[in-house]
C-alpha positions as a Markdown table, in Angstrom:
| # | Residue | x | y | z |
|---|---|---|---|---|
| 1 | Unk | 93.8 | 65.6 | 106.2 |
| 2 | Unk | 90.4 | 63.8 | 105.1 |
| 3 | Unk | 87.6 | 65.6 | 104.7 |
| 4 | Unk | 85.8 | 64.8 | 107.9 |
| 5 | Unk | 88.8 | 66.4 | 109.6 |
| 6 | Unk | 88.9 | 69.5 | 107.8 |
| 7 | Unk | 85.5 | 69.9 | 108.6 |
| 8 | Unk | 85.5 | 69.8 | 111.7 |
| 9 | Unk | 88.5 | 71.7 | 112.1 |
| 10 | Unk | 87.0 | 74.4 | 110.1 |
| 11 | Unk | 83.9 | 74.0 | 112.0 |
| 12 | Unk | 85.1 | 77.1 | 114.4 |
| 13 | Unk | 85.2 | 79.5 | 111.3 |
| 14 | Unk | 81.9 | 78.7 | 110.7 |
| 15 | Unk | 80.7 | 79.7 | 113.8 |
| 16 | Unk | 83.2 | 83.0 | 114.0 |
| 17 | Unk | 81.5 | 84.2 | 110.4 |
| 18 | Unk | 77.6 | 83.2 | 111.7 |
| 19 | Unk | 77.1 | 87.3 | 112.5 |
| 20 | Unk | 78.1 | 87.3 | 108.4 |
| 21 | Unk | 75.8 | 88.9 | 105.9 |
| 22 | Unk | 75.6 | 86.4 | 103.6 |
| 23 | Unk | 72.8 | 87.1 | 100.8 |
| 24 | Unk | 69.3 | 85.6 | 101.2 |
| 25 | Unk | 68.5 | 82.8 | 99.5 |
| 26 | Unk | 64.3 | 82.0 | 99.1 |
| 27 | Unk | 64.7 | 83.7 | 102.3 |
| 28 | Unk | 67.5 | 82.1 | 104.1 |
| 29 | Unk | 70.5 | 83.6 | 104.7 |
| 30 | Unk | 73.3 | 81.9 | 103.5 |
| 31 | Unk | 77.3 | 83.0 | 104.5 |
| 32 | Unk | 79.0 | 79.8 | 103.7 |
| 33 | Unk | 79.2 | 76.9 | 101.4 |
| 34 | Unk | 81.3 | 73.9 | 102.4 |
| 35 | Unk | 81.9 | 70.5 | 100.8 |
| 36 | Unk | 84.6 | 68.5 | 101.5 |
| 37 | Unk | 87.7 | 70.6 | 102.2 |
| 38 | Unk | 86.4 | 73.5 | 99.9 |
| 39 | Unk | 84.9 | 76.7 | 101.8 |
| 40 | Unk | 83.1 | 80.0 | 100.2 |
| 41 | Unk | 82.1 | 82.3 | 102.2 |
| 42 | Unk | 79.8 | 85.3 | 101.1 |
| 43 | Unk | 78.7 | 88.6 | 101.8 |
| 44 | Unk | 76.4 | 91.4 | 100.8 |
| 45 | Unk | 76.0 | 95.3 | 101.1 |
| 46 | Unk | 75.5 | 98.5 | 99.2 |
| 47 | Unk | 78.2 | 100.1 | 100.1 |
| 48 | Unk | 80.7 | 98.3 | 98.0 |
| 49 | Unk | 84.3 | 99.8 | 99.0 |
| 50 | Unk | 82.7 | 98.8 | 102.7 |
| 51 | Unk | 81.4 | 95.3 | 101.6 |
| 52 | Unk | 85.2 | 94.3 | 100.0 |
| 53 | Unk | 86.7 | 95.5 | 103.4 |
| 54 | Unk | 84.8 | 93.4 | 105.3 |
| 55 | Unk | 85.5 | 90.6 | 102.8 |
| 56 | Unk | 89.1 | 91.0 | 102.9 |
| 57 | Unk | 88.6 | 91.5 | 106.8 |
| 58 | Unk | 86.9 | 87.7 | 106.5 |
| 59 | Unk | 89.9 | 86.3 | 104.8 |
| 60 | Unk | 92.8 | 87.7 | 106.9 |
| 61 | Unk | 90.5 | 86.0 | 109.9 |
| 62 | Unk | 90.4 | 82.7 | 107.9 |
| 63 | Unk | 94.3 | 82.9 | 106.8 |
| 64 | Unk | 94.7 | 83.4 | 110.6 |
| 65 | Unk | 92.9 | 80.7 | 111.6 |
| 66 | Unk | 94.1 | 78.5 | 109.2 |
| 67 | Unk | 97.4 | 79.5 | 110.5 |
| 68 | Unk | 97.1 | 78.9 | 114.4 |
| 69 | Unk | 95.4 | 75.3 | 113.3 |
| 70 | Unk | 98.3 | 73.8 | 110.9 |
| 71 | Unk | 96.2 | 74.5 | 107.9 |
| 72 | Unk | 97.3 | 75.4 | 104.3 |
| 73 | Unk | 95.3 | 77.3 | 102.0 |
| 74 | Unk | 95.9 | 76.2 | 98.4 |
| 75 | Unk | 97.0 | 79.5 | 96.2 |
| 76 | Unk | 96.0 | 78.0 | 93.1 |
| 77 | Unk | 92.6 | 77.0 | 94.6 |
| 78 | Unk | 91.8 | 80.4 | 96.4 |
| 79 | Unk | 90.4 | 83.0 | 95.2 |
| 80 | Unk | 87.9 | 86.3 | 95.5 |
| 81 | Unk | 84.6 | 86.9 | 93.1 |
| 82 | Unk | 82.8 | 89.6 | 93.3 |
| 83 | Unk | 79.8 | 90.5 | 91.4 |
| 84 | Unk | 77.3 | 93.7 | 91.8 |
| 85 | Unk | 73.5 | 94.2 | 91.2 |
């Protein structure tokens, strides 16, 4: 699948995770990064047992998604940072 395909694709994930967290960035909120056919999604909280529920939460949703639409995630290419402050 080229890129422009995946994107568009992908596009309706997007718009299901707008309502996302994210973190502020210089003020704008930022819940996903795409380029090509790689996709990060973020999220912040204070309550971190609740903030890695809703992550994993995201990622059964995208897996799903992915799923229903004859895409593949990559094993070797997915993964799940987390950091604190």
């Amino acid at each position: 699948m080229s890129p422009d395909s995946f994107s568009l694709k992908t596009e309706r994930i997007v718009q299901g995770i707008k309502n996302v967290g994210g973190v502020s960035v210089g003020g704008t909120k930022i819940n996903n990064l795409r380029y090509a056919d790689d996709t990060a999604i973020s999220r912040a909280g204070n309550d971190l047992p609740k903030t890695l529920d809703r992550i994993e939460k995201d990622a059964e949703a995208i897996l799903r998604f992915m799923a229903s639409n004859a895409v593949k995630a990559n094993p070797e290419k997915t993964l799940n940072l987390q950091t604190t402050m």
